[in-house]
C-alpha positions, 0 to 999 in steps of 0.5 A: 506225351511220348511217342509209343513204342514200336513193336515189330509184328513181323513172326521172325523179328520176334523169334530173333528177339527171343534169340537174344534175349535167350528165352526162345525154346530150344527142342532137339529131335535125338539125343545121341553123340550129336544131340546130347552134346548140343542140348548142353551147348544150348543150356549152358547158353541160357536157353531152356532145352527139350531134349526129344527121344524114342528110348525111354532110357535116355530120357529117364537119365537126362531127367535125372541130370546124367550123362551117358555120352562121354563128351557130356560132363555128368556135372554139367548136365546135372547143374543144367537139369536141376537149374531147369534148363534141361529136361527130356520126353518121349512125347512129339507134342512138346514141339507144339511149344518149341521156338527152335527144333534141331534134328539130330538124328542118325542117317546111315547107309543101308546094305546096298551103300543107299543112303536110310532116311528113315530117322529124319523122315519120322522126326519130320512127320512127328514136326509137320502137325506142330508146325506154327509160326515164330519157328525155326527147324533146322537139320545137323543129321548128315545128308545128300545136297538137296534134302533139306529141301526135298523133305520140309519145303512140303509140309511147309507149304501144306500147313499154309505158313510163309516161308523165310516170314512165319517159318524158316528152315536151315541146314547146320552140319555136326562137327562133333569129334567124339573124345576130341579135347581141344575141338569142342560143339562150342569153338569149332565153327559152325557152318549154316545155310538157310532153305531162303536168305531169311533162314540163314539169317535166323540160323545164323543168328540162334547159333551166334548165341551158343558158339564162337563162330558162325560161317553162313553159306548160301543155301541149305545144299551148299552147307550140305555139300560143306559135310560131304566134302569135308569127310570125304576129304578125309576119307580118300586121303585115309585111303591113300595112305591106307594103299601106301601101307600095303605098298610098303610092305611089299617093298619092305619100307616103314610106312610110318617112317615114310608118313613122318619124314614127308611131315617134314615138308612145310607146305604142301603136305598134311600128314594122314596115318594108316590103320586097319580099316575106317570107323566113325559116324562120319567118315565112313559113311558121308561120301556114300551120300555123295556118291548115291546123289550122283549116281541118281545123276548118272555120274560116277564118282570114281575117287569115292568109290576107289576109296571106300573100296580100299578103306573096307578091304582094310581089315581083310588085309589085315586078317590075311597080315595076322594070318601069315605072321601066325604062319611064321611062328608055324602056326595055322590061324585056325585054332590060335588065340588072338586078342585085338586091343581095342574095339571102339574106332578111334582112341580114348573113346567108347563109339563102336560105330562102324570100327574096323575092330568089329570086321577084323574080330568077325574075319578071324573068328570065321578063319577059326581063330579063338578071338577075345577083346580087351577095351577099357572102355566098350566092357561089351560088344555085340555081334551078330552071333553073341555079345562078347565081353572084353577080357580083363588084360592080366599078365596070363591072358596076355601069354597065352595069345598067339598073336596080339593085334593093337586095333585102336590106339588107346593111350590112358588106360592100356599098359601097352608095356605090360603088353609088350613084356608078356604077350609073344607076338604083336602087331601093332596097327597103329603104331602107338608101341613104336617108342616103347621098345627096349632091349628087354622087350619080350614080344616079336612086334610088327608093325602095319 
């Protein structure tokens, strides 16, 4: 007679066979430009994917199997809707049935630069009365080191399950690059740090099934701290090169020729290049968070704050450049007609969040100026005084303006030399015209 065969009752070696086997249920809390992403990430796996969030229309659309963030393949996300992998609701309770939860909504800064929780303690309290074993919670929202642990080791020891043997709980950082062609959810490694040993085991072993690479770390603060670090990295680095600009100009030396030629160096050096301000979910805002956790700690963070101070004053500098190149032309700013190509904060994209575009237009509105947009891909924009549409970018609108200010880079679907031949005066922020110049361009162009 055969001997009987073993079945482990231990609640996680349960949920790690669901894993790979792929028949765990995967929810993910907030279907933005992070969640949307790694619902498809996680479908195309071949895990059945719940997709939860408050806005009617984005459940509405994905239960339709389409796309309304351009990182999702509308193809894709229908084949995943209709092969029944992927479906969305407005309704908590689906959580009650879910093997995997991901919170992936947005964490910004409030007015006074403190970090607003807001998102991920909803999507907490909508989890806490759901919470059963066999279950792995894991926060991507970006945050400070020790929020994970700070907001969910409560209610876990509320409900009465074990944790690291019923229930785990980890952090995993989005990397998502909006429009990024060669770095997808998929290839770019995926950092994971449990709240326990047993929570970065189980972490690591769902993402194992979805991406290339997994990087496991020591704790959910360290791979908190791993976000921070790596956008604020960026962001003094922007603010380097951003105060190197203004340098420049005062000394009447090309910046980008300057950028370039110290490219050269093989080692030692990474190039970063000047703009007219700092956008992005990210990197705008995750040293913020950095800075807030250690002023709790009476410490002050003094590269951070030098570098948000120089990366916000950027699109006040530029108004003032606008302003005195008008002047040049003996023409005040006020009155004068600017266009800013391109409102979204990095080329080729449709994310408006936290774009530079959108202080410099409301800078030179409040000089005077009579300003308009064009950006093939934000057909609107909302302030806080109107929602503006952008202007369709013909040969006439383009002679009328006073001054063309290039805001954002994009490089498909702008004729940047029709802008060149038409419009009078150009100040390129981001260099993108440079190598278009001819002995028959019309436009007088200034670079940043």
């Amino acid at each position: 007679m055969s001997a009987p065969v073993a079945v482990s009752t231990n609640p996680m070696e349960q949920l790690k066979e669901r894993f790979i086997t792929r028949t765990a249920k995967v929810g993910i809390i907030g279907m933005g430009y992070v969640g949307y992403p790694m619902a498809l990430l996680a479908a195309s796996a071949g895990f059945p994917v719940t997709g939860i969030d408050v806005d009617e229309n984005r459940v509405a659309a994905i239960n339709r199997g389409e796309s309304y963030i351009q990182d999702v393949p509308p193809d894709e996300a229908k084949r995943l809707h209709e092969a029944g992998l992927l479906r969305a609701t407005t309704e908590y309770g689906a959580i009650a049935d879910l093997d995997v939860v991901l919170i992936t909504v947005p964490t910004p800064l409030n007015k006074t630069g403190d970090p607003d929780m807001t998102h991920v303690i909803d999507a907490r309290e909508e989890v806490r009365p759901h919470l059963h074993a066999e279950m792995l919670i894991v926060l991507e929202s970006t945050t400070y080191p020790g929020t994970t642990e700070e907001l969910f080791l409560p209610i876990i020891e509320e409900s009465g399950l074990r944790l690291g043997t019923d229930i785990c709980v980890a952090f995993s950082p989005e990397r998502i690059d909006p429009g990024n062609p060669t770095w997808g959810p998929r290839n770019t490694p995926k950092v994971v740090g449990g709240v326990t040993p047993e929570g970065s085991e189980v972490a690591a072993l769902f993402y194992e099934q979805i991406v290339e690479r997994v990087v496991p770390v020591s704790s959910s603060s360290a791979a908190e701290m791993v976000k921070l670090y790596e956008n604020t990295f960026r962001a003094i680095n922007i603010a380097l090169v951003n105060e190197l600009a203004i340098i420049c100009h005062l000394l009447q030396v090309d910046v980008w020729e300057i950028v370039e030629a110290a490219g050269t160096k093989p080692f030692g050096f990474m190039a970063f290049y000047p703009g007219p301000g700092l956008g992005g979910h990210c990197i705008p805002v995750d040293p913020g968070y950095l800075a807030w956790k250690m002023r709790s700690l009476e410490y002050k963070t003094r590269f951070i704050d030098l570098a948000t101070e120089v990366n916000t004053q950027m699109p006040a500098w530029v108004a003032t450049r606008a302003a005195e190149l008008l002047n040049e032309e003996a023409k005040p700013i006020k009155g004068s007609k600017i266009l800013l190509l391109g409102m979204a904060y990095k080329n080729d994209i449709d994310d408006l969040r936290e774009s530079p575009a959108l202080d410099l237009f409301e800078l030179l509105r409040r000089r005077g100026a009579e300003v308009c947009f064009h950006d093939p891909y934000c057909p609107t924009v909302k302030f806080d005084h109107a929602v503006v549409q952008s202007r369709e970018m013909t040969p006439e609108l383009l002679a009328e303006q006073d001054l063309v200010i290039i805001t954002t880079g994009h490089k498909k679907r702008v004729d940047y030399h029709a802008v060149l031949q038409h419009a009078s005066l150009v100040f390129d922020t981001r260099n993108i015209t440079r190598n278009l110049l001819e002995d028959t361009t019309r436009a007088r162009v200034v670079f940043l």
